[in-house]
C-alpha positions as CSV (number, residue, x, y, z in Angstrom):
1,X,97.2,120.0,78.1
2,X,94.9,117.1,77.1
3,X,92.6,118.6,74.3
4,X,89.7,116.1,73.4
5,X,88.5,116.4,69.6
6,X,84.5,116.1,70.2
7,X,84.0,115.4,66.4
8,X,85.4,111.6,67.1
9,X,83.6,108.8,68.6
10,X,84.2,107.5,72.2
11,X,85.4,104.3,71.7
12,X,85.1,102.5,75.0
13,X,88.4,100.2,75.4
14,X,88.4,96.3,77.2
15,X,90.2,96.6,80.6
16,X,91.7,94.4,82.8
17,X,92.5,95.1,85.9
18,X,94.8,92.9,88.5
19,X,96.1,93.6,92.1
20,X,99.2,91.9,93.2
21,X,98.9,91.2,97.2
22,X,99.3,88.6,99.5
23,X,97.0,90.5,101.6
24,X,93.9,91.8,99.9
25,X,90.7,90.5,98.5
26,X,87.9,91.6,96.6
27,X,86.2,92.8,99.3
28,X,89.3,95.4,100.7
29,X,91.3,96.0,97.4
30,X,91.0,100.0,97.4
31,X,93.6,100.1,94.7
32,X,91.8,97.7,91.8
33,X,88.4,99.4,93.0
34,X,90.1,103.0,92.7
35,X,90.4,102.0,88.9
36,X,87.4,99.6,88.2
37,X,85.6,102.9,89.3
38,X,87.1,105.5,86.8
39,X,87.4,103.2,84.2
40,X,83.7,102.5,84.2
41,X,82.7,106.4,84.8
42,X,85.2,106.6,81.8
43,X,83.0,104.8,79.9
44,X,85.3,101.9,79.2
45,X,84.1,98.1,80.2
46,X,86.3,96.0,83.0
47,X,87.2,93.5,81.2
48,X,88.2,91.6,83.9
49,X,89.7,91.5,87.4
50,X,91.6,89.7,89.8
51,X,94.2,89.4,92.3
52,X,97.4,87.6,92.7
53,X,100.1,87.1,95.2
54,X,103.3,88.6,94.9
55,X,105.0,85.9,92.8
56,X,106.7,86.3,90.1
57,X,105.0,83.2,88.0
58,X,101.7,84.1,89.0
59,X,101.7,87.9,88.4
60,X,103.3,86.8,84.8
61,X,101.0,84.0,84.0
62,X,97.8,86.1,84.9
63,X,98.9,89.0,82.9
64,X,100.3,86.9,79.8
65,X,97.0,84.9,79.5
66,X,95.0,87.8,79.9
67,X,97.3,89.5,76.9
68,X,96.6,86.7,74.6
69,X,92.8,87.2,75.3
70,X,91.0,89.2,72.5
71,X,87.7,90.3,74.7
72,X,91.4,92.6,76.6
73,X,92.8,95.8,75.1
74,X,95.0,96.8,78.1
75,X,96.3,95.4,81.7
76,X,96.8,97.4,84.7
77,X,98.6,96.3,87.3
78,X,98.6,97.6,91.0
79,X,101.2,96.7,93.3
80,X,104.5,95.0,94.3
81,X,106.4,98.0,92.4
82,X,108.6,99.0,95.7
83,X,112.0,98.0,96.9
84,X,110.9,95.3,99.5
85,X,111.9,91.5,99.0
86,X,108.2,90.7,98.0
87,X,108.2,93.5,95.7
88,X,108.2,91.9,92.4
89,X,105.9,92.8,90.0
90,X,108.5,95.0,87.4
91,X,110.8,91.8,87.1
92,X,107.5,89.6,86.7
93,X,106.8,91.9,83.6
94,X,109.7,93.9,82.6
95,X,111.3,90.4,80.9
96,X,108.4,89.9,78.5
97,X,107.4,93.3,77.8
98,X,107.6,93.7,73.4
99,X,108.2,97.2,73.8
100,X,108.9,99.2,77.2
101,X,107.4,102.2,77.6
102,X,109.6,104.6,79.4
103,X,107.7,108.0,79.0
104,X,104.6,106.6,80.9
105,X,107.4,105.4,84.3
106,X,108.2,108.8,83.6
107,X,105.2,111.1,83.2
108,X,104.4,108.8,86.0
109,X,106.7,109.8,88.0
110,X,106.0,114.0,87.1
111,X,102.2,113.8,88.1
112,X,103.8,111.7,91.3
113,X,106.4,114.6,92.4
114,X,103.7,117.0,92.0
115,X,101.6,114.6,95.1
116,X,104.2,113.4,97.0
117,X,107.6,114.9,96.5
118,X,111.0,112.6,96.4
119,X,108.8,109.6,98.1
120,X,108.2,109.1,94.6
121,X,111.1,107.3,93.9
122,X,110.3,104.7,96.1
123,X,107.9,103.3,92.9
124,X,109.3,101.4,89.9
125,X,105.6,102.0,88.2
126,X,106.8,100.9,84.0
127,X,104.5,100.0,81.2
128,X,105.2,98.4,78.0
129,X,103.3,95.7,75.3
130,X,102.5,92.4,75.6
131,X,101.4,90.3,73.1
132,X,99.6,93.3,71.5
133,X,98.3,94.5,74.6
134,X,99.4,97.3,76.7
135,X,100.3,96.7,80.1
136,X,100.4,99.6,82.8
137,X,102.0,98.7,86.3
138,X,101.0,101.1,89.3
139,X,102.0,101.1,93.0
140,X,99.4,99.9,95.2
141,X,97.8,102.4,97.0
142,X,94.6,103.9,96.1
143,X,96.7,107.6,95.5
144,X,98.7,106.9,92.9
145,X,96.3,104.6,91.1
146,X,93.8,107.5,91.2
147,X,96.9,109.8,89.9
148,X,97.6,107.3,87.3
149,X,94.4,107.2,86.0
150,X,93.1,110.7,86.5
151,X,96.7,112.3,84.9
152,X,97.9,110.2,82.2
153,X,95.7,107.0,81.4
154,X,91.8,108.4,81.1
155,X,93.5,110.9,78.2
156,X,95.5,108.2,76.5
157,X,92.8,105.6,76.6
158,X,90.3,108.1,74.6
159,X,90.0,108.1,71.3
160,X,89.3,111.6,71.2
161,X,92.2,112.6,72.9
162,X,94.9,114.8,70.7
163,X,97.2,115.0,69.1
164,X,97.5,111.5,69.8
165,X,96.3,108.2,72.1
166,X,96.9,105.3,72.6
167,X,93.7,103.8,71.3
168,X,94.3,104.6,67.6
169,X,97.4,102.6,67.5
170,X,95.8,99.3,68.9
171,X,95.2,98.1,66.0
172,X,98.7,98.0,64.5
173,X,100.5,96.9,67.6
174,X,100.8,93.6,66.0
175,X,102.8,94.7,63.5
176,X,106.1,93.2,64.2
177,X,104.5,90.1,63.9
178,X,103.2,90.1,60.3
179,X,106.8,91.8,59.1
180,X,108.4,88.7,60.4
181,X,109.5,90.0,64.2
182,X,111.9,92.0,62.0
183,X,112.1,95.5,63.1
């Protein structure tokens, strides 16, 4: 399925990468170190990282000041995407997201079955654009980060990738902004 054109350049993108948990540090975060990893082997640069607890102002703070940073080309989020009370991080960022991205929740969810069967549908992993910047929310175990990344983000964050990426419309993702927010 994913057919890389080797005649255009790698373009290494600027990654951030935050874990929402009132739980884990730096030190034991399996599912932010899952992706610093295969972003970096990817050739891409962490832009960033962090962690958060699972509170709504805080998950959406961290994510909209990170959006509004130029040195960051895309957010991923892991955690707080289940059903449980502390659970928040879709209505954190759902409410702000520019443009939602349904097919990624949904390709998600594919590469997901394939793993784990119905369990699946115990994540509300979404994506969508903030401020220009493209924002990726994941469950947070180490599995489905590594799914994530290894299935649908490492071929959409390359340049090369065809017939299309994600990377090549960076630039104009902006554009409603310049027309006048007019669609």
């Amino acid at each position: 399925m994913a057919r890389i054109d080797e005649t255009r350049p790698f373009l290494p993108v600027n990654i951030a990468v935050l874990t929402i948990s009132d739980t884990r540090t730096l030190e034991d975060d399996k599912s932010g170190s899952t992706l610093a990893e295969r972003l970096l082997a990817a050739g891409h640069t962490l832009a960033d990282r962090a962690i958060v607890t699972d509170d709504r102002d805080k998950i959406r703070n961290r994510v909209v000041s990170w959006s509004k940073d130029p040195a960051i080309d895309v957010i991923i989020t892991t955690g707080g995407t289940g059903f449980t009370g502390r659970d928040v991080t879709p209505e954190a960022l759902e409410p702000i997201f520019e443009k939602r991205m349904d097919g990624f929740s949904e390709v998600f969810h594919r590469v997901s079955y394939d793993k784990i069967g119905t369990s699946t549908i115990q994540s509300r992993a979404t994506g969508g654009v903030v401020n220009a910047t493209f924002v990726f929310v994941l469950p947070g175990s180490p599995g489905a980060c590594k799914d994530a990344w290894d299935n649908i983000l490492q071929y959409q964050l390359d340049y090369r990738h065809m017939p299309c990426n994600f990377v090549e419309i960076m630039p104009r993702l902006d554009e409603h902004l310049t027309r006048g927010g007019k669609d």
